[in-house]
N, C-alpha and C positions, 0 to 999 in steps of 0.2 A: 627320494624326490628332489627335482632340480631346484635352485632357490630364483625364484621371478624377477626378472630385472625388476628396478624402483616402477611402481605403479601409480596414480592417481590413489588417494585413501576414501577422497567424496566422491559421491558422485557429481555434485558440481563439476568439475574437473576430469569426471570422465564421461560417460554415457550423453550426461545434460549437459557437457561444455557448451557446444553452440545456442542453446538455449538461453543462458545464462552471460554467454562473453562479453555483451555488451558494458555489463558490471565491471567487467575487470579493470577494463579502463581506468578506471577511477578508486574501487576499492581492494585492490590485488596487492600487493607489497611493493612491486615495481609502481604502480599508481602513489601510490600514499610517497613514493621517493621522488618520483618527480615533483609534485605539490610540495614536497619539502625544500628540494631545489628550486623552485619557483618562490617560495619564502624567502630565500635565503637571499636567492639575486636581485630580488624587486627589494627588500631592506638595505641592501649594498648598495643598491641606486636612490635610494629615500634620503641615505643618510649625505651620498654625493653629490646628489641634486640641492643641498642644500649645504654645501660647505663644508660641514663638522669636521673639525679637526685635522684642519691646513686641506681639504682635498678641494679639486674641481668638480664643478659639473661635466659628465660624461658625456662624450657626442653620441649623437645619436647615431653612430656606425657601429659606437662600443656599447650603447646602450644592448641594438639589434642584436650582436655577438654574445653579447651577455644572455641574452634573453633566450636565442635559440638551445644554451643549455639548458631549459630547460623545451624551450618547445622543440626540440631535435633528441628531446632524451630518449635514449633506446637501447638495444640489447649490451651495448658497450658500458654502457652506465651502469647497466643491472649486474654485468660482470664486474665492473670495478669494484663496485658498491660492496658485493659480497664477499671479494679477496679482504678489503678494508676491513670491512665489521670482523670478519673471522679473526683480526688483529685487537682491534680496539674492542668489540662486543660490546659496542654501543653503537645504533642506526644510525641517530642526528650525528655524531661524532664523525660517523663515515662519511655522510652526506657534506656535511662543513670539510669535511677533506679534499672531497670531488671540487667542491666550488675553489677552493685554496688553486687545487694542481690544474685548472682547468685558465684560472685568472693569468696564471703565470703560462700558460701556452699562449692565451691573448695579450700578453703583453701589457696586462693588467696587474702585475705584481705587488705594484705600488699599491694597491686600496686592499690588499690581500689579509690583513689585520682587522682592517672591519668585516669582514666575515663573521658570520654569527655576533657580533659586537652586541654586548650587554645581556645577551641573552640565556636564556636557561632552556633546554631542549623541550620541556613544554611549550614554549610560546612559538616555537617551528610548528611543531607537534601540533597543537589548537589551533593555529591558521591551515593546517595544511588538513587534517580531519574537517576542518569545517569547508575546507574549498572542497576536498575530492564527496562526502556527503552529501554537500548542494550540487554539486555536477551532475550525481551516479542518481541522485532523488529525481532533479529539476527536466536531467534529460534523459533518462532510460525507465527507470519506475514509474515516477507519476503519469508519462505520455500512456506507459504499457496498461494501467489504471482506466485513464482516459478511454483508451481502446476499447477496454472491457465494458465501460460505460456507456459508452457509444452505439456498443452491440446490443447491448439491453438495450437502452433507446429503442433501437431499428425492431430489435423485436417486439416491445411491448406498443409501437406504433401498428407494425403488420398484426397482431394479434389483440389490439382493443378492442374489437367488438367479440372477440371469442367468447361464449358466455363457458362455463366454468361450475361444479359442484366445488365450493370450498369446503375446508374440511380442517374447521374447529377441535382440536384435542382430538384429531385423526377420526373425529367421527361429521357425518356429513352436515351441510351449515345451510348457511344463505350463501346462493348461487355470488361468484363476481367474473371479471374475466380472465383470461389467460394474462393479457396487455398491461391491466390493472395490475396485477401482482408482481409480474416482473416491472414494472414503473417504480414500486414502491424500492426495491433493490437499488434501481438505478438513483432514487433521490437517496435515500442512506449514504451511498456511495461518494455521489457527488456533492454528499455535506462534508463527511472528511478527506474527501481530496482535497477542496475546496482550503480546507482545515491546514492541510501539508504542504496546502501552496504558501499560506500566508507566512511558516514556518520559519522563527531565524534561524542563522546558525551563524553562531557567537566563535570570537577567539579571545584572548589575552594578549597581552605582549610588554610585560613588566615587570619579567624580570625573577630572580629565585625565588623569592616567596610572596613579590606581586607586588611589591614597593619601590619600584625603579631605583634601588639602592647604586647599581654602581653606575647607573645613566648619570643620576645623580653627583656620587664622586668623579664622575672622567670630565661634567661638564653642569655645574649648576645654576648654568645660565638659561639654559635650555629647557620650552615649555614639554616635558617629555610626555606625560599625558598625550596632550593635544598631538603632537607630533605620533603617537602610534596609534591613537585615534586616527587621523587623517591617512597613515599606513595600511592602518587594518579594513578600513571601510575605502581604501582604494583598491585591495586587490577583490572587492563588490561580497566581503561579509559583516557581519557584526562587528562591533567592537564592543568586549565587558571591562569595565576599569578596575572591575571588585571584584578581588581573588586571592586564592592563596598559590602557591606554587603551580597548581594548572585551573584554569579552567573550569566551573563548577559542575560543566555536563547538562544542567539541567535544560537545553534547550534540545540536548541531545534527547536524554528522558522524555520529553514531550512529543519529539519526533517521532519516537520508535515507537510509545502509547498507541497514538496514531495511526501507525502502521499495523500494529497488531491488529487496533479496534477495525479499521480497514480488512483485514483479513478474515476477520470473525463475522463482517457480513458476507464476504464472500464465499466464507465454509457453509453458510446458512444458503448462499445461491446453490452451490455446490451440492449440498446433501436436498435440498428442495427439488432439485434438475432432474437430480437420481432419482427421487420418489417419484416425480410426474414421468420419468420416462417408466419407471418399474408398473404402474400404473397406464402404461398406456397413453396417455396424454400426448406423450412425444413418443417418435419414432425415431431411430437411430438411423442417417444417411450410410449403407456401406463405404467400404474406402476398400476398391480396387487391389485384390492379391493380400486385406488379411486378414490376420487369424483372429477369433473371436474364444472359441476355446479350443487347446489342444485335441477334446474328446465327441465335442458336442459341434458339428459343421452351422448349427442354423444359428448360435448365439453372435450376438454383436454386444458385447461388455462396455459400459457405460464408464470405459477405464480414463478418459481426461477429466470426467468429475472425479472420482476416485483418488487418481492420481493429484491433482488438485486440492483437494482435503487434506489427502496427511502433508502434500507439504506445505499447506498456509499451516497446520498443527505444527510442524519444526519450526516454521519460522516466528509462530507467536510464541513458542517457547522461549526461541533465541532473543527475539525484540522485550519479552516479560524480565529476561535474565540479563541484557543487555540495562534495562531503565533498572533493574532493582540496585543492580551494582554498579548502574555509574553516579548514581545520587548521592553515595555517600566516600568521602577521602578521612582516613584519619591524621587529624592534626592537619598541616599544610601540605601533605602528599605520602600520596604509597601510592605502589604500583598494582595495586589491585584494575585498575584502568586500563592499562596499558596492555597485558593479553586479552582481557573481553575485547578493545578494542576492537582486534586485530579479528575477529567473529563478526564484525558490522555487515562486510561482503554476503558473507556465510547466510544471515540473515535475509538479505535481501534477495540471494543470489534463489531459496528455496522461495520467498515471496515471487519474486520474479517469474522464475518456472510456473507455481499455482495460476499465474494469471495466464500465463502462454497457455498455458492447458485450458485454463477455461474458456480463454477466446476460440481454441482449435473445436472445444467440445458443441462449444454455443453454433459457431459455424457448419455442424453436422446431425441436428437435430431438426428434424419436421415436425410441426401441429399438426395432429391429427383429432380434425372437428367432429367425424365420425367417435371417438373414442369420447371424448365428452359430451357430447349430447346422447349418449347412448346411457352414461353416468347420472345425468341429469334426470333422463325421463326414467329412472330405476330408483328415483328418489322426491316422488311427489310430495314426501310428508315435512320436503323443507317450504315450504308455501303457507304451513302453520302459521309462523310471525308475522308474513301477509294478514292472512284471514283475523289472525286474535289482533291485529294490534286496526285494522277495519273497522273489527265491530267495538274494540272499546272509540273509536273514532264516533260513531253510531250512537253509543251512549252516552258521549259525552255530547253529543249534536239532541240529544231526547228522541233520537229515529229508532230506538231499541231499548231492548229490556231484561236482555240477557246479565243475568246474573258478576258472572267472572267466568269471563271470554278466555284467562288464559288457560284454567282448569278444563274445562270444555276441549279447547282445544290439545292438552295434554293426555286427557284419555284416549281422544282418537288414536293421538298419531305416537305418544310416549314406545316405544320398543315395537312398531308397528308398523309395516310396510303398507303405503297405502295409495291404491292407483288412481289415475286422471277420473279415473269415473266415480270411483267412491268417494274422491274429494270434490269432485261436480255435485252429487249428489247431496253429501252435507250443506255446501256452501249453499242449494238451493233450499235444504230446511232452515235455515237461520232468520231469525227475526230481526232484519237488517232491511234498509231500503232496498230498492232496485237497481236504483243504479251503483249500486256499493256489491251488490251481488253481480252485476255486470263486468264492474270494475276487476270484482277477483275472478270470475270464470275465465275473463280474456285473460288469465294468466296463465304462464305455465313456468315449470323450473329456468328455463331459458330464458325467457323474458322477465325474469324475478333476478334483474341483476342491476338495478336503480340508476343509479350514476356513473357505474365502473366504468363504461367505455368515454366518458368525456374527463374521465380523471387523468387521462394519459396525456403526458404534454407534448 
């Protein structure tokens, strides 16, 4: 057997690359180096901009120059990078290299010692995770979210007046609508979006074990605090002053919570979708030349919910495993952090996909109002809670004298299929007013659905 040139090992990476790319940008190892270089050059210009230790401020021709390495960073970069590390076997180490040999092509030589200056390779590391996070969240996941929300919206507008048999503990209930239901999805959703927008994302920048120790020694004149405060909340993240060696994560942990909890209503949209289309409710739009089963020509597999499910299940694993293990550092640091990290993408990259599929899925499903009212009128005997909860109305008004309405009503219809006319015919032996017997005849499972269709916003 021949051995495979090197392959993709995810499918991220293979099959679902284009689904997924957008991520990369931001959370791929080349992402996470440019954010680094972007760290490294914006601090080189913080610390110039302000003088420290004999230097000028930088024009703004060499600021540009400066800056394009990082906003010009590309496949040159990523090959340096990795000749580097293979040497040093250390990332930040390599990346402070790049900035060094890159100062001295701009003729930048001279400020070539403040490079990385004072820093310990977490405080790269924590601005440059917290920049490429909020990017990869703020512009490709949360929008993709939004999307998905958007379409529930549209749906649960077109389908509020759908009347509906609900179906309490999989057995049949009080009627609501199709609109109603999926609305209830779409508010979940858009409380923890909502939730992920408000989200910070914190860095540090002080230093080996968080006490600006050698900022301190090179210059203790300098408010150093305040000065990477006003650093770290320039390049538009948090800033934490309280730390040990990195960063405590925990904004990170409430992030990925978030996410999962997010995903855990969308598996409930997901396996709900399935059930109403297995059910009939929904019809599946063909899609032009494909295959449904191998064996069977007439099936159309209900495969982007499907597909959709197990991967928000990898991804809440990965987000579950991701917050269990970054909350806790022993002592002032380990690098238990630093591989989970590098899984952040991975994470999202399968959340991501989950939502692509469900937007493609939500897009190729039809209501079918024939298939629910059909459900409806084969289930008179949920009109029950109408009628008993009428006549205790009745009794409580002295219009009736019925005993307990609910037992009454639970012989009839308890394990009992009970049609339009034999529940006309009860409701007209009952000792209830007229117009309260009116009131329940004009009913039907269809119109037994109260409020539902004005709950849709």
């Amino acid at each position: 057997m021949t051995t495979l040139a090197p392959q993709p090992l995810s499918p991220l990476d293979g099959r679902y690359r284009d689904a997924v790319a957008p991520l990369g940008e931001y959370l791929s190892e080349a992402g996470l180096n440019r954010a680094r270089v972007e760290v490294e050059v914006e601090w080189l210009i913080a610390l110039t901009d302000r003088g420290l230790f004999g230097t000028q401020p930088l024009s703004d021709a060499d600021k540009n120059r400066l800056r394009d390495l990082y906003r010009e960073f590309g496949q040159a970069e990523i090959d340096w990078l990795a000749a580097k590390e293979a040497v040093t076997h250390h990332d930040v180490k390599a990346v402070e290299y790049l900035v060094r040999d890159r100062l001295d092509t701009l003729g930048l030589g001279r400020i070539a010692e403040l490079t990385h200056f004072a820093c310990t390779s977490e405080d790269v590391n924590s601005a440059s995770y917290a920049l490429t996070v909020k990017r990869a969240v703020t512009e490709v996941w949360l929008p993709k979210l939004h999307e998905v929300i958007a379409k529930i919206d549209t749906l649960a507008r077109q389908h509020a007046d759908a009347p509906m048999l609900a179906r309490t503990h999989g057995q049949p209930a009080t009627p609501t609508t199709m609109g109603k239901e999926l609305a209830v999805f779409a508010a979940r959703l858009r409380r923890v979006a909502d939730q992920v927008a408000a989200s910070e994302f914190l860095a540090k920048f002080s230093g080996a074990t968080g006490t600006w120790s050698a900022h301190v020694a090179a210059d203790p004149e300098v408010d150093w605090p305040a000065l990477c405060r006003q650093f770290i909340e320039g390049l538009g993240i948090g800033f934490n002053p309280l730390t040990t060696q990195i960063e405590s994560h925990d904004w990170q942990v409430e992030l990925y919570d978030r996410a999962r909890h997010a995903g855990g209503i969308l598996h409930n949209l997901a396996t709900d979708a399935w059930t109403y289309i297995s059910l009939g409710y929904f019809t599946q739009i063909p899609v032009a030349g494909a295959t449904g089963s191998s064996t069977m020509p007439h099936k159309i597999n209900p495969i982007r919910f499907e597909n959709a499910e197990a991967n928000l299940e990898i991804a809440g694993g990965l987000f579950a495993t991701l917050a269990q293990t970054l909350v806790t550092s022993r002592m002032q640091r380990d690098l238990t952090d630093s591989t989970t990290q590098r899984n952040i993408g991975v994470a999202f990259g399968h959340s991501l996909l989950a939502l692509e599929n469900l937007l493609k899925g939500l897009d190729s499903i039809a209501l079918s109002r024939e298939a629910l009212a059909a459900d409806l009128d084969a289930n008179w005997e949920v009109l029950a809670e109408a009628i008993q909860t009428v006549v205790r109305a009745e009794i409580a008004a002295g219009d009736s004298q019925i005993s307990d309405p609910y037992a009454l009503l639970k012989d009839l219809t308890r394990g009992h299929r009970v049609g339009a006319a034999g529940l006309a015919a009860f409701v007209e032996g009952l000792d209830i007013s007229d117009a309260a017997k009116q009131r329940l005849l004009a009913l039907t499972p269809a119109t037994y659905t109260g409020l539902a269709a004005t709950l849709v916003p």
